[in-house]
C-alpha positions as CSV (number, residue, x, y, z in Angstrom):
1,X,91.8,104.8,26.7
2,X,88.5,106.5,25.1
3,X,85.7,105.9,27.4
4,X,82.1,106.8,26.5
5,X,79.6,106.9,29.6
6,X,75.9,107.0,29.2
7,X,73.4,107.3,31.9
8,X,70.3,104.8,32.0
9,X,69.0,105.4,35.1
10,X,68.6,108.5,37.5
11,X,66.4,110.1,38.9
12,X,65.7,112.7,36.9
13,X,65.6,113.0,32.9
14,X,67.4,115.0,30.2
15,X,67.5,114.1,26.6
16,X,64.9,112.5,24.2
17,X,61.5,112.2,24.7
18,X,60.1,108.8,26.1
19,X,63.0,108.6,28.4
20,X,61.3,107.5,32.5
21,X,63.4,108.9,35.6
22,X,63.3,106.9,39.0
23,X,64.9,106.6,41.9
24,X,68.1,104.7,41.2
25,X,71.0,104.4,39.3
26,X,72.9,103.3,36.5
27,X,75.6,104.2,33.8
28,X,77.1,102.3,30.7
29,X,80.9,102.4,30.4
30,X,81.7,101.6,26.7
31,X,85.4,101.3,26.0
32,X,86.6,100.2,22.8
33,X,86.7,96.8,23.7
34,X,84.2,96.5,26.5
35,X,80.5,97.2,27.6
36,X,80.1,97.4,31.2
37,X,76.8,98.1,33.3
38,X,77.6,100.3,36.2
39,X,74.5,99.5,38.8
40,X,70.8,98.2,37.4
41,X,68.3,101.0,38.8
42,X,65.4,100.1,40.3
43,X,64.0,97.7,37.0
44,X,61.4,100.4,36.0
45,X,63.1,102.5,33.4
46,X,66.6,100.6,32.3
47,X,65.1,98.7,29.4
48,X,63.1,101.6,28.3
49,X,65.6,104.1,28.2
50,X,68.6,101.7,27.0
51,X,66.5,101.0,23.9
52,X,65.6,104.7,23.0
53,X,69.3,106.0,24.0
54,X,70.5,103.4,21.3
55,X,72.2,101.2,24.0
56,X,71.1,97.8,23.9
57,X,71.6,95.4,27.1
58,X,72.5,92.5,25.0
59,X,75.2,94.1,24.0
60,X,76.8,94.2,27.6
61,X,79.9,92.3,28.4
62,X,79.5,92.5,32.7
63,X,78.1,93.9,35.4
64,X,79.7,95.9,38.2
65,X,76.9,96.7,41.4
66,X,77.9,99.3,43.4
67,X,76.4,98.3,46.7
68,X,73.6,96.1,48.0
69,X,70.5,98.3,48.0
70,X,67.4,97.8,45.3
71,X,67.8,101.4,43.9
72,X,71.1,99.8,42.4
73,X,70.3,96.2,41.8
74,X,66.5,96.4,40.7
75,X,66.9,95.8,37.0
76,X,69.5,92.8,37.3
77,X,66.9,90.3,35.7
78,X,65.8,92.2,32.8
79,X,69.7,93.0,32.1
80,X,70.3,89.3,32.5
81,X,67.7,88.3,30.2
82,X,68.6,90.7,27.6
83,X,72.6,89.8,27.5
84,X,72.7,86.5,28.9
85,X,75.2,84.4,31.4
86,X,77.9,87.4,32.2
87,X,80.6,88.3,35.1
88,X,79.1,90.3,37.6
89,X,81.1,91.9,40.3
90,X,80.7,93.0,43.8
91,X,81.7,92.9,47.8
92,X,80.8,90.1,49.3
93,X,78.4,92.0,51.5
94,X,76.2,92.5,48.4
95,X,73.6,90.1,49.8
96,X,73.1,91.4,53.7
97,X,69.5,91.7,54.7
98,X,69.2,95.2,54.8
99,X,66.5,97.8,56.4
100,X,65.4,101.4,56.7
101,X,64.5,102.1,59.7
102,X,63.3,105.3,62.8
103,X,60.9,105.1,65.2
104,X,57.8,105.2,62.5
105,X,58.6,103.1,60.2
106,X,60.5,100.2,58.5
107,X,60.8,98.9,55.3
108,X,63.3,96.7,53.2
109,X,66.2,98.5,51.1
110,X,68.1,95.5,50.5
111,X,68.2,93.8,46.6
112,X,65.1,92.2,45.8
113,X,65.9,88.7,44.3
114,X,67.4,85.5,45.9
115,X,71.3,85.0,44.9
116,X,70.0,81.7,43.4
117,X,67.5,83.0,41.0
118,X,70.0,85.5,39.4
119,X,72.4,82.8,39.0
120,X,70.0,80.9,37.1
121,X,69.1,84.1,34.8
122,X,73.1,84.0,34.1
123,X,74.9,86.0,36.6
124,X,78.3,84.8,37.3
125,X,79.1,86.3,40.6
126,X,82.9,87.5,41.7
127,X,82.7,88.5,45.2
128,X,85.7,90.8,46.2
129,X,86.5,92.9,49.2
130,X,89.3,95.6,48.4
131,X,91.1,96.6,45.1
132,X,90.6,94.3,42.2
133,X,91.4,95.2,38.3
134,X,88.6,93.6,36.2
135,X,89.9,94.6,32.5
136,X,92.7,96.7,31.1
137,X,92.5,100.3,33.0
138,X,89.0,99.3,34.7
139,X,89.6,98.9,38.6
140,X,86.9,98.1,41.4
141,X,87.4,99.6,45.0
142,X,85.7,98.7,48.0
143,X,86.0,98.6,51.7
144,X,87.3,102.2,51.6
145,X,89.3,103.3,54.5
146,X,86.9,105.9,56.7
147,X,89.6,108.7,57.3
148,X,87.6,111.4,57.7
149,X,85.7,112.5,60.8
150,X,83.0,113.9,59.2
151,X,81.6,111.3,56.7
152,X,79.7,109.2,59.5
153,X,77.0,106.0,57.8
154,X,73.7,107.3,57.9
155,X,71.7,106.3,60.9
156,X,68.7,104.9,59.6
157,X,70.2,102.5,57.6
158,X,70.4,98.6,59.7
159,X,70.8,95.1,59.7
160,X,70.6,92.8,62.5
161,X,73.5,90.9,64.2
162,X,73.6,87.7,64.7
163,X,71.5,87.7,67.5
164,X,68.9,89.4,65.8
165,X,69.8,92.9,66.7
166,X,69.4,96.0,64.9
167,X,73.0,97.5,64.3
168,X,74.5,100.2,62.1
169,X,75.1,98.7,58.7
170,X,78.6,99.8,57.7
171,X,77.4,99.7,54.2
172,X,81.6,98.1,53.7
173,X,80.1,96.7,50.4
174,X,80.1,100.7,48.8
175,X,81.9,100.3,45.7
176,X,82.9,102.5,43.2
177,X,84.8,102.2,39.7
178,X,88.1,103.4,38.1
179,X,88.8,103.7,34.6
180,X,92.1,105.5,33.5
181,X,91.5,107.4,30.6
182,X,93.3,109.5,28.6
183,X,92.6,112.5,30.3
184,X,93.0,111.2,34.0
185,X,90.8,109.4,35.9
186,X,87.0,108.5,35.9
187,X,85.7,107.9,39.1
188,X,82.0,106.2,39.3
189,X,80.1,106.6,42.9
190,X,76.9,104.5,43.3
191,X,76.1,106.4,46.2
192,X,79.3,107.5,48.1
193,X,78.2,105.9,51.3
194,X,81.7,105.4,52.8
195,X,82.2,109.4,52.0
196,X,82.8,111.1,48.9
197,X,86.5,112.2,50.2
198,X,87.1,108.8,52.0
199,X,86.4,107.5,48.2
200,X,88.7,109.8,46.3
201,X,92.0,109.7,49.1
202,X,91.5,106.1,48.5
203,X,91.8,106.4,44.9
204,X,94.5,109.1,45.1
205,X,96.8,106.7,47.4
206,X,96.6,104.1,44.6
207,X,97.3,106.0,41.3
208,X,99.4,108.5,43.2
209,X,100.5,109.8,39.6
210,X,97.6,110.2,37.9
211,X,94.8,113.1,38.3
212,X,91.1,112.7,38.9
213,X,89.7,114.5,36.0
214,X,85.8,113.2,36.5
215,X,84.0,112.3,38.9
216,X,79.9,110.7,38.5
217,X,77.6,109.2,40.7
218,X,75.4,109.7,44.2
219,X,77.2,111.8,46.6
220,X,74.6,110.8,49.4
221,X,75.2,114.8,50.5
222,X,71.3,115.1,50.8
223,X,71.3,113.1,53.5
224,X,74.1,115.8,55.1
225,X,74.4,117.8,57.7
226,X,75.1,121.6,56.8
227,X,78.3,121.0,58.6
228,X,79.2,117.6,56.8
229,X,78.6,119.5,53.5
230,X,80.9,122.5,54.3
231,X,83.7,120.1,55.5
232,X,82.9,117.8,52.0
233,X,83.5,121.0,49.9
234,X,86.8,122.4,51.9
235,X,88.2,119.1,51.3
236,X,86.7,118.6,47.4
237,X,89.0,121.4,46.6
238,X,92.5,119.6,47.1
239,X,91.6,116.9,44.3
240,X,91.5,119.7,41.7
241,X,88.5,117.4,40.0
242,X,87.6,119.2,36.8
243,X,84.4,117.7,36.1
244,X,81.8,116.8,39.0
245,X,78.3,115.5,37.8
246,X,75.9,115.0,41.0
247,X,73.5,112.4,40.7
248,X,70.5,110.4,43.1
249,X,71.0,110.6,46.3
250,X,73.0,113.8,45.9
251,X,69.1,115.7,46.6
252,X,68.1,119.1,44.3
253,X,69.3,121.8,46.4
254,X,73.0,119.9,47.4
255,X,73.1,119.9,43.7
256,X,72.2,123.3,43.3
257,X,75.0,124.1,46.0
258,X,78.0,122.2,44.2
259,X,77.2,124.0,40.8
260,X,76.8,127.2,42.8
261,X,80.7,126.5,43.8
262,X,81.8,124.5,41.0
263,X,80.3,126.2,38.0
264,X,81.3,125.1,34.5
265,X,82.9,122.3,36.3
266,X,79.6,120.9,37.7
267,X,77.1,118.9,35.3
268,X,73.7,116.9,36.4
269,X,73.9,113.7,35.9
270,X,70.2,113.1,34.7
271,X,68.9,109.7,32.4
272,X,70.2,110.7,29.0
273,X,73.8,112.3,29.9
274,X,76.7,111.1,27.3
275,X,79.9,111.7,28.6
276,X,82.8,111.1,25.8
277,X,86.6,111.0,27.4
């Protein structure tokens, strides 16, 4: 399978002029039978820069979110409005109440609209915890088993219980994408918060056979500690992935570090990247 991946949203910019970087995320898969949305951004820059990279949302055949935060969901009404009534999948978590919080401040990370009002712009949600094909060579994978001792949630993120405490969200609903190509495996991260290598033994236990030849998303390592990222990069080794393009909440100088290590095998993932497979 050919795959052509094109990045809509990030938070930096390379490419054509007019182009608008933000803090978010989102890629379009093409196949040559399907358009799929990978995450929404924040909403500031995805219709801009979908119509100057030559990708139109109302050509888009589904949505897949990656997780429940506003950074990935903010552009689901103007995608919606664009393409119309359309499958869009995710963990049933997607929808948890979710916060930012230490002892100064607080605000709301969580998405933005109302389940109800994107229905009635056309989403067709299919909530689905765990392992799920969702078209020919296309898998979604979620609830990823935490193996490794080192990939711990990040602290500041919370919800509250259902007594109205603040707990550690889990963040269960992190979800990233499959898509067998020709070459091996194409892994999308939204933003890796179950672990990069929690995420890819996952994958590696379920297509045993096949290599992962690319890997593209938020790595969350700027939120890591030195020794988190030295334990990430041991580890990265043993997949043998030959193409690693660090994106969002990877942060500059983690980025900076992996192509230090990586070299040619490293790329940034900035607004404006065409991938061809």
């Amino acid at each position: 399978m050919g795959l052509r991946l094109t990045v809509l949203c990030e938070n930096s910019v390379s490419g054509p002029f007019g182009l608008i970087g933000e803090h978010g995320w989102s890629v379009l898969v093409e196949t040559e039978d399907l358009s799929l949305l990978f995450d929404t951004g924040q909403g500031q820059g995805i219709e801009n820069n979908s119509r100057i990279l030559r990708r139109p949302l109302s050509s888009v055949d589904c949505i897949v979110l990656s997780h429940g935060h506003y950074d990935h969901t903010g552009g689901l009404p103007a995608c919606l409005l664009s393409a119309g009534k359309m499958p869009v999948y995710a963990h049933p978590d997607i929808f948890l109440e979710r916060w930012w919080r230490n002892r100064e401040t607080s605000r709301y990370i969580g998405i933005r609209y109302r389940r109800s009002f994107l229905e009635s712009l056309g989403a067709d949600f299919h909530l689905h915890a765990g392992f799920q094909q969702i078209a020919p060579g296309i898998h979604i994978i979620s609830q990823i088993p935490r193996v490794t001792d080192f990939e711990l949630p990040d602290p500041n993120m919370m919800i509250r219980d259902g007594s109205g405490n603040w707990v550690q969200d889990e963040l269960n609903d992190d979800l990233s994408l499959v898509a067998d190509s020709s070459e091996g495996l194409v892994v999308l991260l939204g933003c890796a918060h179950a672990g990069i290598i929690n995420i890819l033994t996952h994958v590696r236990d379920r297509f045993p056979s096949r290599p992962i030849h690319t890997v593209m998303g938020g790595t969350h390592l700027g939120f890591a500690t030195e020794e988190q990222f030295e334990k990430t990069m041991h580890h990265l080794s043993a997949f043998e992935v030959q193409h690693l393009g660090a994106s969002h909440c990877t942060g500059l100088e983690r980025a900076s570090m992996l192509q230090a290590a990586l070299g040619n095998r490293f790329f940034h993932a900035s607004v404006g990247t065409v991938l061809e497979i």
